[in-house]
C-alpha positions in Angstrom: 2.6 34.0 5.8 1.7 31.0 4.0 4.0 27.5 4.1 4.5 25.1 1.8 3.8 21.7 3.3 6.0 19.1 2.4 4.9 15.3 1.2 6.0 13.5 4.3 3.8 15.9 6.4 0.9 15.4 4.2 1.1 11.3 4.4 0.9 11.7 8.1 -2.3 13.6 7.4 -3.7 11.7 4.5 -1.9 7.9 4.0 -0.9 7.0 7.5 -1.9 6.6 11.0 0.6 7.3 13.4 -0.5 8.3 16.5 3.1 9.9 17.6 3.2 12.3 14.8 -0.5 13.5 15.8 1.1 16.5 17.1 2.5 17.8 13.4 -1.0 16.6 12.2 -2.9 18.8 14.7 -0.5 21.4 13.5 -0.9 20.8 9.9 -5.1 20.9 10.2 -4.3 24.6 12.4 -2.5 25.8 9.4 -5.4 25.0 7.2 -7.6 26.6 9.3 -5.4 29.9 9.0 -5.8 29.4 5.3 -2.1 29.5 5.4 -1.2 26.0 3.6 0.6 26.6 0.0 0.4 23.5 -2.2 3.1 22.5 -5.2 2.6 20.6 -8.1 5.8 18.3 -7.5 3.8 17.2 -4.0 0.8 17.1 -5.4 2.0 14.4 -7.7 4.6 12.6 -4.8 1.1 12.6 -2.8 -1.4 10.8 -5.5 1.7 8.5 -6.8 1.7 5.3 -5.7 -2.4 5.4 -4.4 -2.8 1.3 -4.8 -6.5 1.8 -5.4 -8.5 4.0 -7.6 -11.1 4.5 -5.3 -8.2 5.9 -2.8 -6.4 8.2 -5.0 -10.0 10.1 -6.4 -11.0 10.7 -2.8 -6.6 11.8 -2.2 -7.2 14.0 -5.4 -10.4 15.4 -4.2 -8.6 16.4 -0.9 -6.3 17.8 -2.4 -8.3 19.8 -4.7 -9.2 22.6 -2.1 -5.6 24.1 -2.4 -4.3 25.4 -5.8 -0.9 24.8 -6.8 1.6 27.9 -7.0 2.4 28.6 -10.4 5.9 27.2 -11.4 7.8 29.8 -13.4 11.1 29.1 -15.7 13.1 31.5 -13.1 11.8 29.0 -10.1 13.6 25.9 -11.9 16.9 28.0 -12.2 16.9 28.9 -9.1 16.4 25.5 -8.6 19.2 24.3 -10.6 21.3 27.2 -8.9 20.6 25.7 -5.2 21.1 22.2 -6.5 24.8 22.7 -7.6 25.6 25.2 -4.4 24.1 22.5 -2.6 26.3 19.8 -4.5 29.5 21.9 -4.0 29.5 21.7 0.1 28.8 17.9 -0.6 25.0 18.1 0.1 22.7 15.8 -2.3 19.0 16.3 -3.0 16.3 15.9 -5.2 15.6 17.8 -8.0 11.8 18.0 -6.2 13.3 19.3 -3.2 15.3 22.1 -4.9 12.2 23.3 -6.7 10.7 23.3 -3.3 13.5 25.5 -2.0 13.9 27.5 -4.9 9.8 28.2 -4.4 10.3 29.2 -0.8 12.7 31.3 -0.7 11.0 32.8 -4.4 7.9 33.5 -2.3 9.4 34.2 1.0 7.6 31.1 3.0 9.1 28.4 4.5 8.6 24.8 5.0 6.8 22.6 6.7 8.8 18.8 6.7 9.9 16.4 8.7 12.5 15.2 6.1 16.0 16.0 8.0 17.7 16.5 4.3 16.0 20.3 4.4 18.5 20.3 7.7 21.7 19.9 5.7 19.6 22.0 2.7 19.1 24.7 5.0 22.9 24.9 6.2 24.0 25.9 2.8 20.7 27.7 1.2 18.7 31.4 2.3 15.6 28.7 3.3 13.8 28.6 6.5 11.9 25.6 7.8 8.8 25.8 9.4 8.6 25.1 13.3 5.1 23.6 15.0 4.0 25.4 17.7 2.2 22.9 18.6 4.3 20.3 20.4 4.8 16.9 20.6 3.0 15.6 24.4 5.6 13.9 26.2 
């Protein structure tokens, strides 16, 4: 089953050096070995936004170029949209990014890959399922 990797797992990876989140790294480059990574568009662009430095965001967008994007359809934003307000209704705010995110997830039945605890209160309310490393964090 392929995963869709979300943008603060990807900085770990790509923009940052953070020696206690080596273990969702490790778990990340595992996933890509399984060929089991799905890239969006919407992190695609979070990732390469905000690159200081051309030289930095050509070798970022080279990176990134070994995974395709999945194909956004009209019926993804909708559900999108749908998720956002169901969300909105128990008192649960989000990004339109991250709805697109859930919407494509639960579209494609994969789950996600994040370390951003508002797909916590997301997945409370939505049919989502996050991602859980198997590999663990070394005490």
């Amino acid at each position: 089953m392929k995963i869709i990797v979300d943008t603060c797992v990807w900085s770990l990876a790509l923009r940052r050096n953070e020696s206690q989140s080596s273990y969702l790294v490790d778990e990340l480059s595992e996933l890509i070995s399984e060929v089991r990574v799905q890239l969006v568009g919407p992190i695609r662009q979070e990732l390469l936004s905000g690159v200081k430095s051309k030289v930095q965001f050509n070798m970022l967008k080279k990176h990134l170029s070994a995974f395709s994007d999945l194909p956004l359809l009209s019926s993804d934003f909708e559900l999108a949209a749908e998720f956002f307000n169901l969300a909105r209704s128990k008192g649960i705010q989000g990004s339109n990014t991250d709805f697109i995110i859930c919407s494509l997830a639960y579209n494609h039945k994969m789950s996600i890959f994040t370390t951003d605890r508002d797909f916590e209160s997301y997945a409370s309310v939505l049919p989502i399922t996050l991602y859980e490393p198997r590999l663990r964090k070394q005490p």
